[in-house]
C-alpha positions in Angstrom: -23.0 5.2 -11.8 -21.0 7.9 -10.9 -21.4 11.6 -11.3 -18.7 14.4 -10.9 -18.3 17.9 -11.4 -15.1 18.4 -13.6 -15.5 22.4 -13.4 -15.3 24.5 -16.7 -12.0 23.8 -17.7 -11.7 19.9 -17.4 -15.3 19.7 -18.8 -14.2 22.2 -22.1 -11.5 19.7 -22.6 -13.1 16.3 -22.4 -15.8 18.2 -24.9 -12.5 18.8 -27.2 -11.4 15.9 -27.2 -14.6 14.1 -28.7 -15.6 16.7 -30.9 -12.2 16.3 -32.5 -12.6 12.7 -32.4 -10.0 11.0 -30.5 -12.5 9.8 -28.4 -16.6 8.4 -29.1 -17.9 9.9 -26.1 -17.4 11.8 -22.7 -17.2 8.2 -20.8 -14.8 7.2 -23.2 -12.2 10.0 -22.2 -13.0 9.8 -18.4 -12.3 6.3 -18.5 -9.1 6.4 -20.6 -8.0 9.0 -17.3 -9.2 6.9 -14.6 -7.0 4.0 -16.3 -3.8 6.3 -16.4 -4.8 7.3 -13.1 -4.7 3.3 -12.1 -1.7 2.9 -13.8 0.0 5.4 -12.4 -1.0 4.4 -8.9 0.2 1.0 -9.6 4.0 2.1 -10.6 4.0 4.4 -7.2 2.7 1.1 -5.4 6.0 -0.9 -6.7 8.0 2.1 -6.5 7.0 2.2 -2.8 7.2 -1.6 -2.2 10.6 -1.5 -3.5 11.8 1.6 -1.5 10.5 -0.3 1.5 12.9 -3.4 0.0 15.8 -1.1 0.1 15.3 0.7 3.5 15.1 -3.1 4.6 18.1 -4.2 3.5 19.9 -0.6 4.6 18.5 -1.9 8.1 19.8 -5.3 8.2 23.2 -4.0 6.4 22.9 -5.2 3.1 24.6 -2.2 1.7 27.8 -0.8 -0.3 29.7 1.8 0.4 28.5 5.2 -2.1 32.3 5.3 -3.3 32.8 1.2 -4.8 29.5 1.8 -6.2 29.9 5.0 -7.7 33.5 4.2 -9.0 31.8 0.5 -10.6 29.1 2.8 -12.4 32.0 5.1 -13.2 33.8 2.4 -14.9 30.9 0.9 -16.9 30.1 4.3 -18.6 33.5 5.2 -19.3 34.0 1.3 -20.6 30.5 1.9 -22.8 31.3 5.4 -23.8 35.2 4.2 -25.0 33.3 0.9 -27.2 30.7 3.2 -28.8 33.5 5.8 -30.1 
């Protein structure tokens, strides 16, 4: 079981949040947190894994030059902005 001190102003808020009844209980909002918390730990864990992928490939030189890249993105706006007009 696990005990923590949330201070005033985290407490006041789980106690709003049940007494308006979003949630059941306490437990129920501190666990609907540490599941975001998960979650968002989880997209910074593939964000990082595929940082890591790119800096790999910059390594090895798997890359494109900034300009054909930025004038192929160019192109496929202007080509999506020109159909939806």
């Amino acid at each position: 079981m696990i005990s923590a001190d949330l201070g005033q102003q985290l407490e006041s808020f789980v106690v709003k949040m049940v007494e308006s009844g979003r949630y059941n209980s306490k437990s129920e909002v501190l666990r609907e947190g540490v599941r975001l918390v998960q979650d968002r730990e989880a997209r910074l864990a593939a964000l990082d894994a595929t940082i890591a992928r790119g800096i790999a490939d910059a390594d090895v030189g798997r890359t494109k030059p900034a300009d054909e890249v930025f004038d192929r993105l160019e192109g496929k706006y202007r080509a999506m902005a020109t159909k939806s007009a």
